[in-house]
C-alpha positions in Angstrom: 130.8 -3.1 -110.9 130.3 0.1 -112.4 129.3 0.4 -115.6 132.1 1.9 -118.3 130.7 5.0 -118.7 130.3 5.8 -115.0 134.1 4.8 -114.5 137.1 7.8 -114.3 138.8 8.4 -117.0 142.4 8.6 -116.8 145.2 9.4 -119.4 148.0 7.0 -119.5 151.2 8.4 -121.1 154.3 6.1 -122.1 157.8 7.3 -122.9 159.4 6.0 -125.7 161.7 3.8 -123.3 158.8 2.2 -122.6 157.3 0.8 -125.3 161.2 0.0 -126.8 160.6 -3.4 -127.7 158.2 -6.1 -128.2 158.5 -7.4 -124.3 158.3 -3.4 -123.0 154.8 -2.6 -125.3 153.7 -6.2 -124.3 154.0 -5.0 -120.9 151.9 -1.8 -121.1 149.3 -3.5 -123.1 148.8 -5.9 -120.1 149.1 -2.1 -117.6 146.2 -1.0 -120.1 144.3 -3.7 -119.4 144.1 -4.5 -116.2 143.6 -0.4 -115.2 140.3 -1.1 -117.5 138.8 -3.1 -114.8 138.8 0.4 -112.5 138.8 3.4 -115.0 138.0 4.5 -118.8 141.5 5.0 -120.1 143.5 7.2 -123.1 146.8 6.4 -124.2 149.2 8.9 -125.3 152.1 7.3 -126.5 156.1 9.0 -127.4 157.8 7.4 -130.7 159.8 4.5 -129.5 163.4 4.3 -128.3 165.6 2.0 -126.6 167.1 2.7 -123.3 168.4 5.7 -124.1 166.6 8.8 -125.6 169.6 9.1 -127.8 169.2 6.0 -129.4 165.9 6.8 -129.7 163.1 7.1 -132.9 163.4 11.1 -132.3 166.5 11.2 -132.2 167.4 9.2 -135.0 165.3 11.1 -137.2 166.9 14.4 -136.3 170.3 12.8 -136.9 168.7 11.4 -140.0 167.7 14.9 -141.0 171.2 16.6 -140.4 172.6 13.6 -142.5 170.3 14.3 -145.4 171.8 17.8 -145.5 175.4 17.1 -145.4 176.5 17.3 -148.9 177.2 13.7 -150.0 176.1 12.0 -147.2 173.8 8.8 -147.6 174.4 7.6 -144.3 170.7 8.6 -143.4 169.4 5.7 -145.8 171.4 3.7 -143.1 169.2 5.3 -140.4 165.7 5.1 -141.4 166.5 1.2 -142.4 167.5 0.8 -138.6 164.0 2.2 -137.9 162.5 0.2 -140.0 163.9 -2.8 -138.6 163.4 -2.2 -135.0 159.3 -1.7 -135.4 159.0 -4.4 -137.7 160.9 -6.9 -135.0 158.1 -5.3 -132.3 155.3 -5.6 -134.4 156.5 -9.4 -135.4 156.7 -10.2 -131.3 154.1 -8.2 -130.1 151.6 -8.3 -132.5 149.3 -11.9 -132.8 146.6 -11.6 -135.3 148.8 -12.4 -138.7 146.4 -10.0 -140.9 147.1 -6.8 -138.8 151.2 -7.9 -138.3 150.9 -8.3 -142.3 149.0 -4.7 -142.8 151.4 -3.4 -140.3 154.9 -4.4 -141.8 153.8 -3.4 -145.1 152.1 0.0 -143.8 156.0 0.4 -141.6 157.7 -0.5 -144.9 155.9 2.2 -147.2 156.0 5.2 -144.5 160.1 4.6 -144.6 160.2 4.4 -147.7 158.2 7.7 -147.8 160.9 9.2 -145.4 163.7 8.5 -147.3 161.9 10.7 -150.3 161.1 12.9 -147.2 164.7 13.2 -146.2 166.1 14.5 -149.7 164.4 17.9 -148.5 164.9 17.1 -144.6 164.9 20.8 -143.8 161.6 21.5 -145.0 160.0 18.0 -143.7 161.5 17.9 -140.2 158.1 18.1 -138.8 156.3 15.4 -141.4 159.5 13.2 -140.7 158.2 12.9 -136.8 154.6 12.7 -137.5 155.4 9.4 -139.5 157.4 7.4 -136.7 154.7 8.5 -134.2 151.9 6.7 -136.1 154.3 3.9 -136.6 154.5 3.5 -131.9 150.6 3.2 -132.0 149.7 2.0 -135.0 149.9 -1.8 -132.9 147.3 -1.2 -130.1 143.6 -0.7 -130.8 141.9 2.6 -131.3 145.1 4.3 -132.9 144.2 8.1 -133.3 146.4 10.7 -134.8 147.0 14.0 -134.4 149.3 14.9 -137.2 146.5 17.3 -138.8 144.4 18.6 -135.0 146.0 21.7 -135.8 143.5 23.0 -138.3 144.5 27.1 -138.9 147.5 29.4 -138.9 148.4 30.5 -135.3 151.3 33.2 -134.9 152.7 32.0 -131.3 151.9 29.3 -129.4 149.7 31.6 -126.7 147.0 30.8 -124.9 144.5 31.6 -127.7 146.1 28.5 -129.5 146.3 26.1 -126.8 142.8 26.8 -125.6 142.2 26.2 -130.0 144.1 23.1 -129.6 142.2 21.4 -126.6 138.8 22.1 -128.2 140.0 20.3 -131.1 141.1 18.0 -129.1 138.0 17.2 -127.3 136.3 16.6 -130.8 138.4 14.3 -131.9 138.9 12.1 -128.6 134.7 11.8 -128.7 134.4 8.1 -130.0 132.6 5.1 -128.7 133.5 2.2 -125.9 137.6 2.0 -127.2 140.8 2.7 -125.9 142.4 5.8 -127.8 145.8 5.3 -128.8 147.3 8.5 -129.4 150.9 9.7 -131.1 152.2 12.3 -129.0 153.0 14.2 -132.0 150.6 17.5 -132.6 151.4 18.5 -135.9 152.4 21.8 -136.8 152.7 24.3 -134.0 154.1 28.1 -134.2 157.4 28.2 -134.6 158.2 24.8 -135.0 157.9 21.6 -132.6 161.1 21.9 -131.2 161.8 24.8 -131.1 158.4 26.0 -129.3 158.0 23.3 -126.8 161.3 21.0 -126.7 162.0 17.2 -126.6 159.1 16.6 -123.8 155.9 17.2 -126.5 154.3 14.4 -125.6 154.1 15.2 -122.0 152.2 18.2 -123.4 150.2 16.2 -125.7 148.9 14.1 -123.2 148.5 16.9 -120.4 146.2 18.7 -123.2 144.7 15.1 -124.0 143.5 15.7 -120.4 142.1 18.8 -120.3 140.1 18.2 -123.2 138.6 15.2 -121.6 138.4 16.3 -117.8 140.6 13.7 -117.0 140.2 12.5 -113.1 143.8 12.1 -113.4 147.3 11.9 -116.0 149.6 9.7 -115.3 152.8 9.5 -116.5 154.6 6.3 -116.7 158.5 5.4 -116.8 161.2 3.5 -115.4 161.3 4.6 -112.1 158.6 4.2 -108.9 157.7 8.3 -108.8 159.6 11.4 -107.4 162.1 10.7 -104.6 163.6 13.1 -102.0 166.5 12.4 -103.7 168.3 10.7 -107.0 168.6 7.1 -105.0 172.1 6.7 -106.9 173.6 9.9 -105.2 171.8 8.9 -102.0 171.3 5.5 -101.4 168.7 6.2 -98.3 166.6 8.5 -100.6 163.0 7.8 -100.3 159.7 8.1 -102.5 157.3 10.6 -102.0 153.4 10.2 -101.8 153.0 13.2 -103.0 154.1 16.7 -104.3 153.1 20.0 -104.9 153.2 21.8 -108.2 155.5 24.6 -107.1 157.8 21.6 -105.7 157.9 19.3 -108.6 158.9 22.6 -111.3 161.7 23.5 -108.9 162.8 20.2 -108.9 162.8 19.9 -112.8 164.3 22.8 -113.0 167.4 22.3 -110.7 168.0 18.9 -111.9 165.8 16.1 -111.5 163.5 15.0 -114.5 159.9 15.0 -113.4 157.5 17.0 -115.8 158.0 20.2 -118.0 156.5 22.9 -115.8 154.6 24.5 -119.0 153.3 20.8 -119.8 152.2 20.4 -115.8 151.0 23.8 -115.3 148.1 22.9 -117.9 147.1 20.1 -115.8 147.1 21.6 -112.7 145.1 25.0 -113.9 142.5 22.2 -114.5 143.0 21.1 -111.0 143.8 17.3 -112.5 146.3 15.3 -110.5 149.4 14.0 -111.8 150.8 10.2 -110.8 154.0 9.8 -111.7 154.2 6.1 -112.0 156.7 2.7 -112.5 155.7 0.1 -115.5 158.1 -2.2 -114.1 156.1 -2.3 -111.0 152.7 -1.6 -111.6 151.1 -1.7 -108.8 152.7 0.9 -106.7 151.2 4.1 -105.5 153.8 6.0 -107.6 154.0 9.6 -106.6 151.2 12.2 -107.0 151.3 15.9 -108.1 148.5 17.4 -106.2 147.2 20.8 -107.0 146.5 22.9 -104.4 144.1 22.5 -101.8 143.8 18.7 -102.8 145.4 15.8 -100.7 146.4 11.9 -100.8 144.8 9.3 -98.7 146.4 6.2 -97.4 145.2 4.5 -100.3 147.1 6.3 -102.9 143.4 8.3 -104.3 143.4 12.0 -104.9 141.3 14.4 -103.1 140.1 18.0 -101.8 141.5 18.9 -98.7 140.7 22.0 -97.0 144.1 23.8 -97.5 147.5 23.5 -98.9 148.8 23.1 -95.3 147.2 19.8 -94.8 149.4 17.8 -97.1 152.6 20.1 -96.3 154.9 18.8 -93.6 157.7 20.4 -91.3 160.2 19.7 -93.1 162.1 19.9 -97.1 160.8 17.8 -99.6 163.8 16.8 -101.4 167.3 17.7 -102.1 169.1 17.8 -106.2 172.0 18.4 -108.1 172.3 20.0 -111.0 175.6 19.6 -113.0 177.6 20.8 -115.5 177.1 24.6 -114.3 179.8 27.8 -115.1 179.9 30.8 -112.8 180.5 34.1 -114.4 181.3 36.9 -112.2 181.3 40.5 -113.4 182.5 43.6 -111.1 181.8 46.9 -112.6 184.3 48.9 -113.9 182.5 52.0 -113.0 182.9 54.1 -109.6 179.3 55.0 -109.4 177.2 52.2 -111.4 175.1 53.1 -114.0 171.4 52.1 -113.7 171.6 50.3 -116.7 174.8 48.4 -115.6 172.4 45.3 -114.7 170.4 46.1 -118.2 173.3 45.9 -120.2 174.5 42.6 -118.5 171.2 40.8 -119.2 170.8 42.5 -122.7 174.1 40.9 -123.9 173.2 37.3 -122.5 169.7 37.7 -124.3 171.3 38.3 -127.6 173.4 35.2 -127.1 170.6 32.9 -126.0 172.0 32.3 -122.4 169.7 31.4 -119.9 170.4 32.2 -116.0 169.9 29.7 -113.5 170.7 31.7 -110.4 171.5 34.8 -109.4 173.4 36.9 -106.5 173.9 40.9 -107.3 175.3 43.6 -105.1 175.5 47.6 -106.1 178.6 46.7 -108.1 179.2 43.0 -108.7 176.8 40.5 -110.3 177.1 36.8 -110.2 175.1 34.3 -112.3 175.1 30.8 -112.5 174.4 28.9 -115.9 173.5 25.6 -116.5 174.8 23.0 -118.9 173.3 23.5 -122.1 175.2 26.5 -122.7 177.2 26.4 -126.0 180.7 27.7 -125.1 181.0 29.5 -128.6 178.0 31.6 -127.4 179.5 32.0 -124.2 182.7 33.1 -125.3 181.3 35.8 -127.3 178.9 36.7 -124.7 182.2 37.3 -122.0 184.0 39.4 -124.9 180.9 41.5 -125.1 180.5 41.6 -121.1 184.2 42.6 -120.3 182.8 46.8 -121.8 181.3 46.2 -118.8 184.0 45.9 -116.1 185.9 42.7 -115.0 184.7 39.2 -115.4 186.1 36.3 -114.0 184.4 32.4 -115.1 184.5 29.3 -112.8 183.6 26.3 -114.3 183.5 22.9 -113.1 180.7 23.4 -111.2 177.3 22.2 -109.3 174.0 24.3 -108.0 172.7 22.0 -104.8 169.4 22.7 -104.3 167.0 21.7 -101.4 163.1 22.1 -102.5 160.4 22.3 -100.0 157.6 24.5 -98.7 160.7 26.4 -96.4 159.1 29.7 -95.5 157.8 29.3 -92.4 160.8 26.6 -91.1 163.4 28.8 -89.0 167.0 28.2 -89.6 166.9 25.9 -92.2 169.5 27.5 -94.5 171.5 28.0 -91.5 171.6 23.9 -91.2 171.5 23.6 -94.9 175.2 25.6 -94.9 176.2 23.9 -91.6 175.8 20.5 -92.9 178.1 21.5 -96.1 180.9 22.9 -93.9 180.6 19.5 -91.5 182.1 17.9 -94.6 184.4 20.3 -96.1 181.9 21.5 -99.2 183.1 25.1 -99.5 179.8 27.5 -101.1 180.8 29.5 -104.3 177.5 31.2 -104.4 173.6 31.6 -102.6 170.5 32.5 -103.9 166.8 31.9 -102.2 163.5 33.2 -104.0 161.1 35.9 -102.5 158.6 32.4 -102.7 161.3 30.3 -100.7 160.2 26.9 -102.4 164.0 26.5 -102.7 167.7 27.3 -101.1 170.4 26.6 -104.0 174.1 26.9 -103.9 177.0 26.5 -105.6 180.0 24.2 -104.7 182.5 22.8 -106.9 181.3 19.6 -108.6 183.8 17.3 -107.3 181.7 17.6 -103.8 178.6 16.8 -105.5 177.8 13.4 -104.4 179.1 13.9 -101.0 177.0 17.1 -100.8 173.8 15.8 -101.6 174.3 12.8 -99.7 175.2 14.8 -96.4 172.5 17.2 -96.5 169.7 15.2 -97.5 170.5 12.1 -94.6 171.1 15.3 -92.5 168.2 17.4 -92.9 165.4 15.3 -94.8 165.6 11.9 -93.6 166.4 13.5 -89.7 163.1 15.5 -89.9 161.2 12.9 -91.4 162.4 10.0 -88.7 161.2 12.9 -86.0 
């Protein structure tokens, strides 16, 4: 056996779904230990939640927040006594010795009570709020570490000057002896707020950075699900896991739909050139599904390693196929016989100042058409069409869906030519095209009724065809 220094070391992150209850943080302590027995390990772990992120310790909080500033409202007293209940009934089930269950309840009981004096000024302690609960999902396991104060100086913007910052600090802080680091995925302050800067996924980026700082052999991120499909296996029941993946692969994916790993969060891994498994607690001991960077490859065994090129883990054929739903069409046809250079400037100008994001894009000398996905808020958007209409006609379809097959596609003739085939074999009429300069993806947009039968049809079609070649 080797000895426990000369072991990898790999970080282990849990979502909140899976540390939920007493049984789900029973089950990754028992992960934690038997991956001992082959690797050095760092847990980063998210606050905990039930099966939905919306029921979730985040989530509650920032309801609890909003709550606190409604005038008259004490319904958040309501909300942080929930919390309180649902880690004290984990740390009575989970936790054995009765002197740290003791310490713990009481040390759960005093930071709520601390967050309802927290809450009577929510908008200024939105970012304390979160750094409480976090400490409250690791405070059970051994080696609990927080990160609530890493972030020792003023930074303007979250650049790289402050993440390269924040990994140092990282690094000194991880150094300790022969222990398993438990650490909240919460990083303190960062420029321009948690949310706002970096989203709902920060402890994806806690533990990618965790990674870095450490020269991690490998992150793995654990959830519900065995690892990255060629499909959603609920849209397409023949849908089938992946070994691996590249980097430019799994973003598209998360992009167009399916819920891998923030491309931000991955792309700091990745520049370090340490693989990603994407892996099941439920079952263990599978292979999961690996995000290689490139030039690196997967055996038979499920390891990670160099491979002389990116073409020796790419096959002939697409990766995977997604949906993305929920998406609105706007169509704008210029109102001017000989367009103005800054026709296209003035479009993108007025989304910008309504905080509407494009997902795809078709343009011609007169007519643009854009695609936007479902986080749009229509009072933005309404305003945003008022404004656009100086600009010539518009026209919005809603009710929409941008399909979207993935895969390393440049070199494979005629593969949006099946792609549009397939769709018309079953009726699925195209509202819109678009394919990058890179050609990592093909994406289109067909009314969201045809959805499932769309995704189903092209990836039995195309994907599983090629791959039972």
């Amino acid at each position: 056996m080797q000895e426990p220094t000369t072991l990898p070391l790999v970080v282990q992150k849990y979502g909140g779904t899976s540390i939920g209850t007493a049984e789900r943080l029973l089950n990754v302590a028992e992960i934690v230990k038997s991956s001992l027995t082959t690797s050095r390990v760092i847990v980063v772990l998210s606050a905990m939640s039930s099966l939905k992120k919306t029921e979730g310790t985040t989530a509650r909080l920032l309801e609890a927040a909003h709550e606190a500033l409604t005038p008259d409202s004490s319904r958040y007293l309501d909300i942080i006594e929930k919390i309180e209940h649902d880690h004290i009934k984990a740390v009575r089930l989970a936790v054995t010795a009765p002197d740290i269950r003791a310490a713990t309840e009481a040390d759960i009981k005093h930071e709520c009570k601390t967050l309802k004096g927290f809450l009577e000024a929510a908008q200024r302690r939105r970012e304390a709020v979160r750094a409480h609960l976090h400490r409250r999902a690791a405070v059970a396991a051994a080696g609990y570490i927080g990160l609530d104060k890493v972030v020792g100086q003023p930074f303007g913007a979250p650049d790289h000057a402050f993440y390269t910052y924040l990994t140092a600090r990282l690094r000194a802080t991880l150094a300790r002896g022969p222990c398993v680091p438990v650490v909240t995925g919460y990083l303190g302050p960062v420029p321009g707020s948690l949310l706002g800067t970096i989203g709902r996924g920060y402890t994806d980026l806690t533990a990618a950075l965790v990674a870095v700082a450490v020269d991690g052999a490998e992150l793995q991120i654990w959830k519900e699900v065995d690892g990255i499909f060629t499909a959603d296996p609920r849209k397409a029941p023949k849908a089938r896991l992946l070994a691996s993946i590249s980097p430019e692969e799994a973003a598209e994916l998360t992009y167009y739909g399916s819920e891998v790993i923030h491309p931000f969060t991955m792309a700091q891994v990745i520049r370090a050139r340490i693989p990603i498994r994407i892996k099941n607690t439920f079952r263990p001991d599978g292979a999961g599904t690996v995000i290689l960077p490139n030039g690196m490859a997967v055996d038979g065994a499920g390891a990670s390693h160099v491979s002389q090129s990116k073409k020796a883990r790419a096959e002939n054929h697409p990766t995977a196929v997604t949906i993305k739903d929920d998406v609105t069409v706007i169509n704008v046809h210029s109102n001017r016989k000989s367009v103005s250079h800054g026709f296209f400037a003035s479009i993108f100008t007025t989304l910008d100042k309504f905080g509407i994001v494009v997902d795809l894009i078709a343009t011609s000398e007169v007519h643009i058409s854009m695609a936007l996905g479902p986080n749009v808020l229509d009072p933005r958007l309404d305003m945003a069409i008022a404004e656009l209409r100086a600009h010539g006609d518009v026209d919005v379809i809603k009710d929409l869906a941008i399909l979207s097959l993935i895969g390393q596609l440049k070199h494979m003739i005629g593969i949006a030519s099946r792609m549009f085939t397939v769709l018309a074999k079953h009726g699925v009429n195209i509202e819109m095209i678009s394919q990058g300069a890179s050609e990592i993806n093909i994406s289109c947009v067909i009314e969201a009724k045809f959805a499932e039968v769309a995704i189903r049809a092209v990836h039995d079609e195309i994907i599983l065809a090629d791959m039972e070649q």
